[in-house]
C-alpha positions as CSV (number, residue, x, y, z in Angstrom):
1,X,122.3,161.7,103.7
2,X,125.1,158.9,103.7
3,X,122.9,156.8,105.9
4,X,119.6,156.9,103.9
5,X,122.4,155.7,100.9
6,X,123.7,153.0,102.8
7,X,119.9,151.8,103.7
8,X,119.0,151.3,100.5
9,X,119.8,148.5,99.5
10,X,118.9,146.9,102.5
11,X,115.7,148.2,102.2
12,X,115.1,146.8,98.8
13,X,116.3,143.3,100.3
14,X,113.7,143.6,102.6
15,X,111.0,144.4,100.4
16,X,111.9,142.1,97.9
17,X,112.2,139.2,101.0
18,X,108.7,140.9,102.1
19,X,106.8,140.6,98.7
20,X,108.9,136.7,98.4
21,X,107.1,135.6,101.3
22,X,104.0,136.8,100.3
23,X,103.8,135.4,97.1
24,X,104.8,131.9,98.6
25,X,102.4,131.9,101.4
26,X,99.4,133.1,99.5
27,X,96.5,131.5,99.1
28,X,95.4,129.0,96.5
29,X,92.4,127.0,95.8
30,X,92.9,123.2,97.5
31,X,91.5,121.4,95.2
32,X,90.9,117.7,95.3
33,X,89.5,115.1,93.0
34,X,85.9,114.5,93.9
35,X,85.7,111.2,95.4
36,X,83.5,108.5,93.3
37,X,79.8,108.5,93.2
38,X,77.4,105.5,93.5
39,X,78.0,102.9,91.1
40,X,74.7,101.2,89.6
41,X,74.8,97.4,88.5
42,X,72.3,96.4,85.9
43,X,71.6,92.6,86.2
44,X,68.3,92.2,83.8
45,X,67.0,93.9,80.8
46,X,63.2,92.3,80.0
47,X,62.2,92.1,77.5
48,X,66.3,91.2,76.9
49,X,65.3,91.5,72.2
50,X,63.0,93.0,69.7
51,X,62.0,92.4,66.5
52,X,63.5,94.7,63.7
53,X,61.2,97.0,62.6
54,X,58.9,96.7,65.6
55,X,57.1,99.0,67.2
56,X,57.9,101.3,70.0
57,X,57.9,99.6,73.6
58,X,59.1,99.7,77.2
59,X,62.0,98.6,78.5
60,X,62.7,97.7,82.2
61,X,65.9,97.9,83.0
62,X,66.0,96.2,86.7
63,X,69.5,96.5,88.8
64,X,70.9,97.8,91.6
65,X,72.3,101.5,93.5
66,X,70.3,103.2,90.6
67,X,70.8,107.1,92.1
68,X,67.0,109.4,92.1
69,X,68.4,111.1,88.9
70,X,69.6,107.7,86.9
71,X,69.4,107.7,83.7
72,X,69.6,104.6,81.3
73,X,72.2,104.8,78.0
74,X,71.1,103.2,74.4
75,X,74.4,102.1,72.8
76,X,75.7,105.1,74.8
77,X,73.5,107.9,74.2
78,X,71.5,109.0,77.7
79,X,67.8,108.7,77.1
80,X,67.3,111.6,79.7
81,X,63.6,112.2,79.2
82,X,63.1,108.6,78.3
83,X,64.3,107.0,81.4
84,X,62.2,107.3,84.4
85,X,63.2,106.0,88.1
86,X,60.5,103.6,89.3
87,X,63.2,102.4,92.3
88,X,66.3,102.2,93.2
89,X,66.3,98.8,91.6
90,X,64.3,99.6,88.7
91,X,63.9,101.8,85.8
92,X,61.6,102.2,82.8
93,X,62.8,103.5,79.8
94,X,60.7,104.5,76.7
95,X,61.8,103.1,73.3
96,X,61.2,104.7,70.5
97,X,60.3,102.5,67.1
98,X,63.3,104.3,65.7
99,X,65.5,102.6,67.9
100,X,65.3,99.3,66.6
101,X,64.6,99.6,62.9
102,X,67.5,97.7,62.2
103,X,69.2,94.2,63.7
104,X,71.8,94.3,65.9
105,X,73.8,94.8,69.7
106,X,72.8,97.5,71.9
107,X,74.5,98.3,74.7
108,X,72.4,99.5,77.6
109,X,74.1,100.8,80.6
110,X,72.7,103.0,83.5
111,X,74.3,106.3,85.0
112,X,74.5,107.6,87.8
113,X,74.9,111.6,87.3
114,X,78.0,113.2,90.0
115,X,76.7,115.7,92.4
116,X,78.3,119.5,92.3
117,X,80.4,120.1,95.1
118,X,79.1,123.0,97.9
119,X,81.9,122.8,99.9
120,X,84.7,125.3,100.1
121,X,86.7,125.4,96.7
122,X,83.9,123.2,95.3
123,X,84.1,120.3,97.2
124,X,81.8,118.1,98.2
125,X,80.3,116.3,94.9
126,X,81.0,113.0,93.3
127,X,81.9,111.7,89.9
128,X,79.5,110.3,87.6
129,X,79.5,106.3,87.6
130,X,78.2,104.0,84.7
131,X,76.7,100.6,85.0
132,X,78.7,97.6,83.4
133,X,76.9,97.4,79.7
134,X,74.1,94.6,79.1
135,X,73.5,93.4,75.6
136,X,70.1,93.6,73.9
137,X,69.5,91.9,70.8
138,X,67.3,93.6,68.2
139,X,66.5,90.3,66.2
């Protein structure tokens, strides 16, 4: 009975050094920022005005590295199911008479959406990248 008593505590050091090392050397998610996507340049908007008031119109937005899902951006609001990918140089975006009621600066940039990662912990995507902004005039 004295040696079970003198075992103890070095049983509970070796359980507490056992449930140490297996808290340290468990394992965690590795995660990693996701590197950076494709970024698009846009170098010509045409027509590059409008008219106040005018009516509804198409806008070409031509570039470069525009990605299959790019979308185009009106003074930063993504015209998703305006925007459509003609190449990966060129996009058509439909603008609606709403748009331009007023004079004034829009910015028109182009994104790139990031890709989800598949990998293990999620990795394997890319960040979203935005074009530098153009400026069209709405006269």
């Amino acid at each position: 009975m004295k040696t079970s008593q003198t075992l103890l505590p070095v049983k509970i050091t070796l359980l507490g050094a056992l449930m140490a090392g297996t808290l340290a050397c468990g394992y965690s998610a590795k995660t990693m920022p996701a590197p950076a996507g494709t970024m698009p340049t846009v170098a010509q908007l045409a027509p590059a005005s409008a008219t106040a008031g005018g009516a509804a119109f198409t806008l070409t937005v031509n570039g470069t590295n525009f990605g299959s899902n790019a979308v185009a951006n009106w003074n930063g609001t993504a015209q998703t199911s305006n925007t459509t990918l003609v190449s990966g140089n060129q996009l058509i975006v439909a603008v609606p008479a709403a748009a331009i009621a007023t004079s004034g600066t829009v910015r028109v940039t182009v994104t790139n959406p990031g890709s989800p990662g598949t990998g293990l912990y999620g990795s394997g995507g890319t960040l979203a990248e935005t074009s530098s902004p153009m400026d069209f005039t709405i006269n």
